[in-house]
N, C-alpha and C positions, 0 to 999 in steps of 0.2 A: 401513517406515513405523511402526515402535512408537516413535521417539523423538517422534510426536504423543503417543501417550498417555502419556509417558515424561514430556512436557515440555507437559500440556495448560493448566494453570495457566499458564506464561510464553505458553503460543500465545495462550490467553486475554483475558491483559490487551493484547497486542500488538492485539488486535484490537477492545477497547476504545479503545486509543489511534489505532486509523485509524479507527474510528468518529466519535470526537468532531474531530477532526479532518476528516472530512467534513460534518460537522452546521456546523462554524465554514465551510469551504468552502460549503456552500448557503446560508448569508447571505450571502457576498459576491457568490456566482455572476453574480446578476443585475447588481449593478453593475459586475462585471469584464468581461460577454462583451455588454456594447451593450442590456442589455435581456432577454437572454433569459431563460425561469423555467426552474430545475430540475424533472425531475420530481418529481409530490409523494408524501410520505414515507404511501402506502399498505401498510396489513399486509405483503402478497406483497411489495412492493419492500423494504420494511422485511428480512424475512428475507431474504430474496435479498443484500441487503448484508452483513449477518449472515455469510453463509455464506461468501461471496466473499473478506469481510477475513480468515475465520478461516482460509480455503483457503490465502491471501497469506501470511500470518502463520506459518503452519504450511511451506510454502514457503521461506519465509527463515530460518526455524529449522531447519531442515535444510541450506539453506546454511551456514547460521553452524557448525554442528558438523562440517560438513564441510571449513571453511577451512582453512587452516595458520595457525600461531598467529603466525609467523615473523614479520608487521609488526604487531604488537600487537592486541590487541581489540578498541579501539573504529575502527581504520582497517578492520580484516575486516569489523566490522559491519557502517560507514555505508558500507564500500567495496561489500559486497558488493552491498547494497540499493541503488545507485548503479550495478552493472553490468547487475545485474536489469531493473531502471528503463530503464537507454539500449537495453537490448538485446534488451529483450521491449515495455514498456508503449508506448515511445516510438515505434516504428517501427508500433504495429497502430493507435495514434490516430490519426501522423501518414500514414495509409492509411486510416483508416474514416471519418475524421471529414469529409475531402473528397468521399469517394463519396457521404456523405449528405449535402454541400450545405452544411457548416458552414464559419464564414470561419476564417481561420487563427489568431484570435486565441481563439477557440474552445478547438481544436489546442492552444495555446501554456498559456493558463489548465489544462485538462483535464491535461496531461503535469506542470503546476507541484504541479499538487493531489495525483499521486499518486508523484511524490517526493518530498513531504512526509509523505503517508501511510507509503511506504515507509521514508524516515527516524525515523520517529516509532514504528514498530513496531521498526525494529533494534535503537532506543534502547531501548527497553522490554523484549525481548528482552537485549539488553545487561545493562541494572540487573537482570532478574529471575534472569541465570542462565540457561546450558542444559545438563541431561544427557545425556551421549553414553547413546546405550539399552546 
């Protein structure tokens, strides 16, 4: 794990960039899912996001230094945050989001927001550079 601190700067802004990215997804939220309100942006949840994107971010940057370089950089990149995405994000929403009752289009919004987030961090990740530790 020292290519976190190897690479905390690029983890960093990654996780600025799913930040603001989520901030543009909570204005849309309500008109996207029928009505619903996000929850709102308190201290505790506030860090909690915080920590989750830099976890994410941090995550994908380890992917990325761990890809083969063999189809270029930026298909490793958005590919990789694109495998992540189907392979982990997508399968625990389209599982939790039903047990608690939420309609599908919910599901479908929620999985769009955070391959987005995840693409917007590859990028960023991308532009900034990563050091293998």
């Amino acid at each position: 794990m020292t290519y976190i601190s190897t690479n905390v700067a690029a983890i960093l802004a990654a996780t600025c960039a799913g930040l603001l990215v989520g901030a543009a997804y909570a204005g849309l939220y309500g008109r996207l899912s029928g009505g619903r309100e996000p929850g709102r942006g308190s201290v505790g949840f506030l860090i909690l996001a915080f920590v989750a994107e830099f976890w994410l971010a941090a995550i994908l940057a380890g992917a990325l230094i761990l890809a083969p370089p063999g189809a270029g950089a930026w298909t490793m990149s958005l590919g990789s945050a694109f495998i992540i995405w189907v392979g982990f994000v997508v399968p625990v929403l389209a599982v939790t989001h039903p047990f608690h009752g939420l309609p599908a289009r919910v599901v479908v919004i929620d999985c769009a927001h955070w391959l987005v987030v995840m693409s917007a961090q590859a990028a960023t990740l991308q532009v900034m550079g990563l050091a293998k530790p």
